[in-house]
C-alpha positions as protocol buffer text, in pm:
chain_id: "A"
residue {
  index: 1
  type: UNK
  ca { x: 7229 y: 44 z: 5697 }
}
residue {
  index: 2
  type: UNK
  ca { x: 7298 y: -265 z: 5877 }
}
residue {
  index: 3
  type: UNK
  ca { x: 7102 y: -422 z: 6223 }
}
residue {
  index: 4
  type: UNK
  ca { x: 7319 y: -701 z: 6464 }
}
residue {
  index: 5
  type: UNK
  ca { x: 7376 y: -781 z: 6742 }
}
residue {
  index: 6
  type: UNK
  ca { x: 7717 y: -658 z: 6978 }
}
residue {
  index: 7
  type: UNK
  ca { x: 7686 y: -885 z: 7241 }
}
residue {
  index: 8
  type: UNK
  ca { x: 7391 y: -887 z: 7389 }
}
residue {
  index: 9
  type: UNK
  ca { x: 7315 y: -546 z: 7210 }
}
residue {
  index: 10
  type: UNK
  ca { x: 7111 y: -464 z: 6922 }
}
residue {
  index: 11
  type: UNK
  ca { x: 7280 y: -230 z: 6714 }
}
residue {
  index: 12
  type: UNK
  ca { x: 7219 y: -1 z: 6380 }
}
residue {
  index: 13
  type: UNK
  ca { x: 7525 y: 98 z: 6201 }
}
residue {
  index: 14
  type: UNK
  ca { x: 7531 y: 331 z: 5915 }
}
residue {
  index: 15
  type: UNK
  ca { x: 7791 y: 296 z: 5662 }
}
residue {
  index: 16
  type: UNK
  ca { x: 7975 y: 355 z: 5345 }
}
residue {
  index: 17
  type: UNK
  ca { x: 8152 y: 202 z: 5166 }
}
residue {
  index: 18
  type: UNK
  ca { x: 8478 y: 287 z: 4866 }
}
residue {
  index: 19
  type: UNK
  ca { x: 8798 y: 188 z: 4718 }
}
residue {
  index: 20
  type: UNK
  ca { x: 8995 y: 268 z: 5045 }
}
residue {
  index: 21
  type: UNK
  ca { x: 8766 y: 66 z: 5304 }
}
residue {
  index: 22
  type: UNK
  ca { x: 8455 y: 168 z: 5485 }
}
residue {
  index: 23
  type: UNK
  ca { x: 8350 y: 457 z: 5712 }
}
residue {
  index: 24
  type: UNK
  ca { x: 8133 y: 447 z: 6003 }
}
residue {
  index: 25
  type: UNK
  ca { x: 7893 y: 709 z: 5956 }
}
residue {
  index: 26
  type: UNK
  ca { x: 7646 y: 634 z: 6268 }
}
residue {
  index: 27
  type: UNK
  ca { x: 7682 y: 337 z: 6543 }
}
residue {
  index: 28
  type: UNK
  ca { x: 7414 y: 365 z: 6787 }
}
residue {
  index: 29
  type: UNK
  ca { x: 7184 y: 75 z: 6957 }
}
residue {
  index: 30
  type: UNK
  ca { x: 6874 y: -18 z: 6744 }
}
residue {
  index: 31
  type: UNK
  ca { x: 6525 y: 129 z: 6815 }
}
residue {
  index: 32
  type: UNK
  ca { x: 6222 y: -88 z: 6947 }
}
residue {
  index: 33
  type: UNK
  ca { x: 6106 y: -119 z: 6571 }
}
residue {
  index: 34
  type: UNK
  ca { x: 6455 y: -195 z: 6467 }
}
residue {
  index: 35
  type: UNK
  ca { x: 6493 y: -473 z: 6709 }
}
residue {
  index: 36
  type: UNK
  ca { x: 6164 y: -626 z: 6624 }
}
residue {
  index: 37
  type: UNK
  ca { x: 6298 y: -655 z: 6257 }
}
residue {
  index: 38
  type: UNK
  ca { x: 6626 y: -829 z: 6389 }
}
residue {
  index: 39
  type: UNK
  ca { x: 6382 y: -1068 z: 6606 }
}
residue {
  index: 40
  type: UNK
  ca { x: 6161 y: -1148 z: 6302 }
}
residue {
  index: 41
  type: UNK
  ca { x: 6460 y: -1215 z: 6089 }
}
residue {
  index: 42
  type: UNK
  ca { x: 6620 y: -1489 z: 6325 }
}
């Protein structure tokens, strides 16, 4: 799972990763508590 920003967007992207690139599995804009992490990281 990864948190950023898209603009002025938080986001939380789900992914995986192989040999032939990586798949988006969920994109969707980050939750209150997901945002606060972002905030507390910067």
């Amino acid at each position: 799972m990864t948190l950023g920003s898209l603009g002025n967007l938080k986001v939380s992207i789900v992914h995986t990763e192989n040999r032939h690139g990586i798949r988006i599995i969920s994109f969707r804009k980050a939750s209150k508590k997901e945002r606060h992490i972002l905030r507390d990281a910067e």
